[in-house]
C-alpha positions in Angstrom: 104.2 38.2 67.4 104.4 34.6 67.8 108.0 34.5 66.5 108.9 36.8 69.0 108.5 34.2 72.1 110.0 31.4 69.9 113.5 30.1 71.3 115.8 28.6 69.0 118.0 26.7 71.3 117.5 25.4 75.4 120.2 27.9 75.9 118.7 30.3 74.4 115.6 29.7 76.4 117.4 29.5 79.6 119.4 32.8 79.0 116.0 34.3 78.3 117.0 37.0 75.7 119.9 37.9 78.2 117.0 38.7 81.4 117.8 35.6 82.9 119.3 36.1 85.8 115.7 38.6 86.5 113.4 36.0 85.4 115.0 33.0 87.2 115.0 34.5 90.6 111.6 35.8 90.1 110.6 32.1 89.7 112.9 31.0 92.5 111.5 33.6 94.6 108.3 32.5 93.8 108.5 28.9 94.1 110.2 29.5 97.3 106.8 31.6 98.6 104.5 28.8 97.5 106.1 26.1 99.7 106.4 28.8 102.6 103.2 29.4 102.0 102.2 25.5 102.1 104.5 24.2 104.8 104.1 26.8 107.0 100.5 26.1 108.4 101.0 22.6 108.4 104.4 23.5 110.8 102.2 26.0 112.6 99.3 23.4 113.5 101.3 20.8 114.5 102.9 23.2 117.1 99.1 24.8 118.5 98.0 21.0 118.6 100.9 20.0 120.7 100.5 22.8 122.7 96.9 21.9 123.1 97.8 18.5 124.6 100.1 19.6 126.7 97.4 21.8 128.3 94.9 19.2 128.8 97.1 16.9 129.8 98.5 19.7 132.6 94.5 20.4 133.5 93.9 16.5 134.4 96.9 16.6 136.5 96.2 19.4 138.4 93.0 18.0 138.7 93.9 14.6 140.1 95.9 16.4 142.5 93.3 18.5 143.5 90.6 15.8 144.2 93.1 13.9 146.1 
């Protein structure tokens, strides 16, 4: 069994036992949805915490307005 998985060559390894154009994308598509999946949040926080600030900032100046 162990033979099996054995590659005798990098290219051999790369061309996967002639799947590799299947297994390559499935790790391409996969490495592609972990950094999605890590950069997205951050990219998504950034953007509520701006938006956030902006609000606050909006309140005290209508505040300021109001007062005066």
């Amino acid at each position: 069994m162990i033979e099996a998985i054995e590659f005798s060559s990098f290219s051999e390894f790369l061309n996967m036992g002639g799947y590799a154009f299947n297994v390559w994308a499935v790790y391409g598509l996969f490495a592609i949805f972990i950094v999605a999946n890590l950069l997205v949040p951050k990219v998504r926080r950034k953007s509520i915490l701006k938006e956030q600030y902006r609000r606050i900032v909006l309140n005290e100046e209508s505040d300021a307005n109001e007062s005066s």
